[in-house]
C-alpha positions as a Python dict, from the first residue, in 0.01 Angstrom:
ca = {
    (1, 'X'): (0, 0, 0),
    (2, 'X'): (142, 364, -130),
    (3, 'X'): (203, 563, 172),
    (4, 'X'): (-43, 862, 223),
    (5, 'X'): (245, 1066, 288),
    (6, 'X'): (472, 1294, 90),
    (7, 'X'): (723, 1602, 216),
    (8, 'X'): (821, 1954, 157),
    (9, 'X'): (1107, 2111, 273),
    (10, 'X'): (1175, 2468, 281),
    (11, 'X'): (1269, 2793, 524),
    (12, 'X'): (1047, 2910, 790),
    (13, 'X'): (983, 3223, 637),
    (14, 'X'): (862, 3014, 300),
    (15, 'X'): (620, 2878, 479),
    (16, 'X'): (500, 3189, 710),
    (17, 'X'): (500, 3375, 360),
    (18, 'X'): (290, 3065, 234),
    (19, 'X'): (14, 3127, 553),
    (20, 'X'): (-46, 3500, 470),
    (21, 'X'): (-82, 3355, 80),
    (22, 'X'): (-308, 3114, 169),
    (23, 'X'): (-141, 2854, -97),
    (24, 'X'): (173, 2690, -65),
    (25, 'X'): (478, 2769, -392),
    (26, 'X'): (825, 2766, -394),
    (27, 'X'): (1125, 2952, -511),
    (28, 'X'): (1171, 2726, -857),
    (29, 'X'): (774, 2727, -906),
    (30, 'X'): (742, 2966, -1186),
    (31, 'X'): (1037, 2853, -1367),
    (32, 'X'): (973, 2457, -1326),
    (33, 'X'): (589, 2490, -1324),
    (34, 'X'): (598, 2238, -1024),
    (35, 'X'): (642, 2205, -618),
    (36, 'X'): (937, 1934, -542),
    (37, 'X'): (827, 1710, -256),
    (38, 'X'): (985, 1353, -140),
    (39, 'X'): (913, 1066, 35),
    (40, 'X'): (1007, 1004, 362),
    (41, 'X'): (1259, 779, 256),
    (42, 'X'): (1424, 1082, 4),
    (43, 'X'): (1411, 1358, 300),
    (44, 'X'): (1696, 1313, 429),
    (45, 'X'): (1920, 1311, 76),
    (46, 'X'): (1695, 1632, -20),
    (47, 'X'): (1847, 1763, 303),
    (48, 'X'): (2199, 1701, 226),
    (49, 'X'): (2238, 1771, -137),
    (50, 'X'): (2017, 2107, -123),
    (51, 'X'): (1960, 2202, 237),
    (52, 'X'): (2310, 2178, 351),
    (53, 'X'): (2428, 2433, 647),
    (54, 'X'): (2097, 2555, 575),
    (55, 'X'): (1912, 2674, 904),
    (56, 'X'): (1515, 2752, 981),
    (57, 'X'): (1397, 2489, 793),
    (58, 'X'): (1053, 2300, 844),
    (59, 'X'): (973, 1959, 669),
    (60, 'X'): (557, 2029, 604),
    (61, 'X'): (396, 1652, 577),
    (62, 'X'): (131, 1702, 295),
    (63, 'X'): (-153, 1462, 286),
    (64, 'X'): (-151, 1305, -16),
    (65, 'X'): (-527, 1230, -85),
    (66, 'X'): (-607, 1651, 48),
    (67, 'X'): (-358, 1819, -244),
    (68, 'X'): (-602, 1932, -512),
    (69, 'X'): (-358, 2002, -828),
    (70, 'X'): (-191, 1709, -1000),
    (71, 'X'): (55, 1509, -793),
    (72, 'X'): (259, 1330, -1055),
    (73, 'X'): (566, 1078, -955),
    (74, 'X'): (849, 1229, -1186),
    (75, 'X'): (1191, 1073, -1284),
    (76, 'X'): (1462, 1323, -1154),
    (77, 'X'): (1695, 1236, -1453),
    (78, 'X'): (2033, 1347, -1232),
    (79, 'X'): (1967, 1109, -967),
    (80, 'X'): (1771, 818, -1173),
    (81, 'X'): (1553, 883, -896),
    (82, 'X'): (1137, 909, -909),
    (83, 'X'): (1018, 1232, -695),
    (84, 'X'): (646, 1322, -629),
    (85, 'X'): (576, 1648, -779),
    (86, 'X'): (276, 1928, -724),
    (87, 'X'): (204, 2089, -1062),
    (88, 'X'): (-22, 2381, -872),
    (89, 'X'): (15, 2582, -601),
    (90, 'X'): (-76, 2359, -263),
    (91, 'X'): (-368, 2412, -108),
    (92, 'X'): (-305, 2501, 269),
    (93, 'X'): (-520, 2193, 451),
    (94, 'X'): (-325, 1954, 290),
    (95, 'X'): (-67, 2029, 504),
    (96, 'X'): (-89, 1795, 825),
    (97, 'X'): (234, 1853, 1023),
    (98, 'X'): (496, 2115, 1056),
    (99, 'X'): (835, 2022, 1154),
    (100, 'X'): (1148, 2213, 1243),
    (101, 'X'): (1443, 2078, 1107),
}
């Protein structure tokens, strides 16, 4: 069974930013038309190849089944690696938990 599951990592101030929005982006969105998120199995290389002596991050645990624009499991051709991405900005109650990092 597919876990119900997926992350998003980015800076506090992403995600405060994100609040007073009332959707969730990111940095890359406009140019990649998409939202990279990971499993819980890919956080912690997502951590160490982009988030590296990086401080004030939060993980956000999205809800799978709650995200309303496409969720589409992508090959990341650099890593021969399949990542869940959001093609949409995410809709705020999808996201369950909120953890510093």
């Amino acid at each position: 069974m597919e876990t119900e599951f997926i992350y998003h990592v980015t800076t506090r101030s992403w995600w405060e930013a994100a609040q007073k929005a009332g959707k969730l982006s990111s940095p890359r969105f406009e140019e990649e038309g998409y939202i990279h998120c990971s499993t819980a199995q890919q956080v912690p290389g997502v951590l160490q190849r982009y988030f590296a002596n990086q401080t004030d991050l939060v993980k956000l645990t999205l809800e799978k089944d709650k995200i309303q624009p496409p969720l589409v499991y992508e090959l990341a051709g650099s890593l021969n690696e399949v990542f869940p991405h959001v093609h949409g900005p995410i809709n705020l109650d999808a996201v369950v938990a909120v953890t510093d990092i």
